[in-house]
C-alpha positions as CSV (number, residue, x, y, z in Angstrom):
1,X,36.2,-7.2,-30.6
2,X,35.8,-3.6,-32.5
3,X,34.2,-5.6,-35.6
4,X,32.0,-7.9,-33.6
5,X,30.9,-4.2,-31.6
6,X,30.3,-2.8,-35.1
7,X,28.2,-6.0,-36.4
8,X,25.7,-5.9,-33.1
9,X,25.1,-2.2,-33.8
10,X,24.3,-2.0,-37.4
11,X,21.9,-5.4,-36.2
12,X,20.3,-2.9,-34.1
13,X,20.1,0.0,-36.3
14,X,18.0,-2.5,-39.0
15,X,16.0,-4.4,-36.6
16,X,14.3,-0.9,-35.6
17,X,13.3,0.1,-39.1
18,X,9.6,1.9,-39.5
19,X,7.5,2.6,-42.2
20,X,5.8,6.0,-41.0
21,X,2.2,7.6,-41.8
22,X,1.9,10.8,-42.4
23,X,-1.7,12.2,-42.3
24,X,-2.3,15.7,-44.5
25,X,-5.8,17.6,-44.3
26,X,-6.6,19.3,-47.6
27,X,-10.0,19.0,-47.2
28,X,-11.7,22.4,-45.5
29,X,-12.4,20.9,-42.6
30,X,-11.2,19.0,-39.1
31,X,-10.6,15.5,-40.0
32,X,-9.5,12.9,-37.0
33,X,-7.0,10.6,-38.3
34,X,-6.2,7.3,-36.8
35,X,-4.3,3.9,-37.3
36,X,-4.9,0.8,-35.9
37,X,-3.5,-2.5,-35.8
38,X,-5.8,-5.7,-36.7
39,X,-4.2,-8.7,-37.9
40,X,-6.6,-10.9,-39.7
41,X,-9.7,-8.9,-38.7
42,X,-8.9,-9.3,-35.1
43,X,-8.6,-6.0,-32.7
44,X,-4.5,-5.5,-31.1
45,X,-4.0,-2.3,-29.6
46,X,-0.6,-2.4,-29.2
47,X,-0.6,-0.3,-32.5
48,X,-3.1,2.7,-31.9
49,X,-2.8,6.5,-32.7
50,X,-5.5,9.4,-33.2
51,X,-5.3,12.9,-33.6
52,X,-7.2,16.1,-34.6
53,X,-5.8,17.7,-38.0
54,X,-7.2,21.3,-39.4
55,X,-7.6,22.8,-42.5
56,X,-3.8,21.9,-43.7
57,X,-2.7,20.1,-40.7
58,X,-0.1,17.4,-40.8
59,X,0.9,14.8,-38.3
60,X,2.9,11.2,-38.3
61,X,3.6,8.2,-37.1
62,X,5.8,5.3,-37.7
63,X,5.2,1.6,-37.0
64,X,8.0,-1.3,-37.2
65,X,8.1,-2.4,-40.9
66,X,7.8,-5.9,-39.8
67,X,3.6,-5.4,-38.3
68,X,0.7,-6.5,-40.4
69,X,-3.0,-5.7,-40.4
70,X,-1.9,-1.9,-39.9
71,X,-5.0,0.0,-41.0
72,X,-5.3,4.3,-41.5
73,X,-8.6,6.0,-41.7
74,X,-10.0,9.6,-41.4
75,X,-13.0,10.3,-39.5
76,X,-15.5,13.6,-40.0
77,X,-17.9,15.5,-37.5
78,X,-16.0,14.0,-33.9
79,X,-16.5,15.6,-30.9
80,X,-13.9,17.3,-29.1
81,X,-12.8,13.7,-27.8
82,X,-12.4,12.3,-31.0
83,X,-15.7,10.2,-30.2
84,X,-19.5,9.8,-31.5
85,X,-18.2,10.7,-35.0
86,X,-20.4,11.0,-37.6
87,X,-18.1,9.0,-40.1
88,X,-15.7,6.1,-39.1
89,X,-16.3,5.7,-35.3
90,X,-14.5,3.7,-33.4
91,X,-14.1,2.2,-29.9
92,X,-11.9,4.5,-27.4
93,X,-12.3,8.2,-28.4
94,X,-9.4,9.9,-30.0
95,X,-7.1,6.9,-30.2
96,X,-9.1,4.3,-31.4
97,X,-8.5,0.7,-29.4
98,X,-10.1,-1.2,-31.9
99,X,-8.5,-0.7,-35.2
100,X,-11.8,0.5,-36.6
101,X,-12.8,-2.8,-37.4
102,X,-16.6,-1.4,-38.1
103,X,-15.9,2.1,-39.5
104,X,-17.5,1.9,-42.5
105,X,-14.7,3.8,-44.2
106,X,-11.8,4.4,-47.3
107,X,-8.9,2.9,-45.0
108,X,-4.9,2.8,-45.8
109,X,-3.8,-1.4,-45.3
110,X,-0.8,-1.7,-44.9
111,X,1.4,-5.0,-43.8
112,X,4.6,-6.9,-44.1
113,X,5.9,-9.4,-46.4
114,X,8.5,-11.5,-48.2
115,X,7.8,-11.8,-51.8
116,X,11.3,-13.8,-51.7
117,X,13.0,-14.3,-55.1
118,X,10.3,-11.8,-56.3
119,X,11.4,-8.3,-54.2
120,X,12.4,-10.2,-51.0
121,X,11.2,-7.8,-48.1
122,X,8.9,-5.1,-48.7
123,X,5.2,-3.7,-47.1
124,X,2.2,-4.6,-49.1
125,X,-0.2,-1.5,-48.9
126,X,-3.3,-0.2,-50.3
127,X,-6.5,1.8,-50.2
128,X,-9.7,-0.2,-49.4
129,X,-13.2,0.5,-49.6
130,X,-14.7,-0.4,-46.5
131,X,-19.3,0.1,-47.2
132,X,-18.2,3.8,-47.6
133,X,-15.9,6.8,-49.3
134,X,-16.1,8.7,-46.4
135,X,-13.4,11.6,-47.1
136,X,-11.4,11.5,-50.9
137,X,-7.9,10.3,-50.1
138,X,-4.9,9.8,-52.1
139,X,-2.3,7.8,-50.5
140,X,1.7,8.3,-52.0
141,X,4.6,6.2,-51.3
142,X,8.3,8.1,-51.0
143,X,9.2,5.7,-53.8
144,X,7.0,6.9,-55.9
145,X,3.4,5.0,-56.2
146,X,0.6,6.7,-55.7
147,X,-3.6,5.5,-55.7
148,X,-6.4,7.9,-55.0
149,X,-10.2,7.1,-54.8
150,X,-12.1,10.1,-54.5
151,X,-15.8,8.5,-54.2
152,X,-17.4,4.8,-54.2
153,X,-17.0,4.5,-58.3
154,X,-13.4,4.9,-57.7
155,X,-11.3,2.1,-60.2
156,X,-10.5,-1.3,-58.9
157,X,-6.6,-0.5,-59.4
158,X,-6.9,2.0,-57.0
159,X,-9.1,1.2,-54.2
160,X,-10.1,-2.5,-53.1
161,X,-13.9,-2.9,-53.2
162,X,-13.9,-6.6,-52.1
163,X,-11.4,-9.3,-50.6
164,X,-10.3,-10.7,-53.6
165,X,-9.8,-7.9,-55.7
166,X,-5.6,-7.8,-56.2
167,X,-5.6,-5.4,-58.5
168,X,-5.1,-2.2,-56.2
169,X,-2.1,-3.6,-53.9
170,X,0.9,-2.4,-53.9
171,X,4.1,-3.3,-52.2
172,X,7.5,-0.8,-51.6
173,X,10.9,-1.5,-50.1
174,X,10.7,-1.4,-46.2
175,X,11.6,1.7,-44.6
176,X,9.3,4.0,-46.7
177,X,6.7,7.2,-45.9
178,X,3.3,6.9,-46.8
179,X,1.6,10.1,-47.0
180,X,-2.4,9.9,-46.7
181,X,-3.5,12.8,-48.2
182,X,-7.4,13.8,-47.3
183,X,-9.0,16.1,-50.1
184,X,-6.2,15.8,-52.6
């Protein structure tokens, strides 16, 4: 009875793994992160966070490891809202309800997935140009990859620039940090 007790907890403590965000403003002024959730382009607010960071502000959130179309942008020039920004608006003000679908901006992707024989369960992730650099980023994983693009001539390797461009994905085991540095 003790083992089977045992067994349903340590189920429990895997099933709630997260992979968590953490936002850091270098840059010398406010930036309004947010993360969204859209699965295959489509809007699903049941992932949504936005904040205000200053100057050298940090903030973070984690998501189950198992979500896909997770999606991590900073906006510039909000109001005190977090709405009628002057870079990567969204619907809904601070927390953004619709994964920023039409930002226009350098976004963190991030999603699961099981390569099977090749890394079995991990979290694909990447930086993406979206029409726009908005804010240099650099985006580090706790196990050690890192990609920066500082401005729209930014390598392929490191930032997507179209759908079908592979070369700047990534994947790391589940459970990891991903610190999305603004003004590295």
């Amino acid at each position: 009875m003790k083992l089977l007790a045992v067994a349903a907890l340590l189920a429990c403590i895997a099933s709630t793994s997260a992979i968590t965000i953490t936002f850091n403003n270098k840059c010398s002024y406010t930036v309004w992160p947010a993360i969204g959730k859209a699965p295959n382009g489509q809007p699903d607010p049941s992932v949504s966070f936005g904040t205000t960071l200053d100057p050298g502000g940090e903030a973070s959130f984690s998501i189950s490891d198992y979500e896909i179309g997770i999606r991590a942008w900073g906006r510039t020039g909000c109001d005190h809202d977090g709405a009628n920004c002057e870079t990567g608006s969204c619907e809904g003000g601070l927390v953004c309800t619709d994964a920023g679908i039409t930002s226009d901006v350098l976004l963190s992707e991030y999603g699961y997935g099981d390569f099977g024989r090749w890394g079995g369960k991990r979290t694909s992730w990447d930086l993406a140009r979206s029409n726009n650099v908005n804010i240099p980023t650099r985006l580090d994983s706790s196990d050690g990859q890192s990609v920066t693009c500082l401005d729209m001539s930014c390598p392929d390797n490191q930032a997507y620039s179209y759908s079908t461009d592979y070369a700047a994905d990534r994947n790391s085991p589940l459970g990891q940090t991903y610190t999305h540095v603004f003004c590295p």
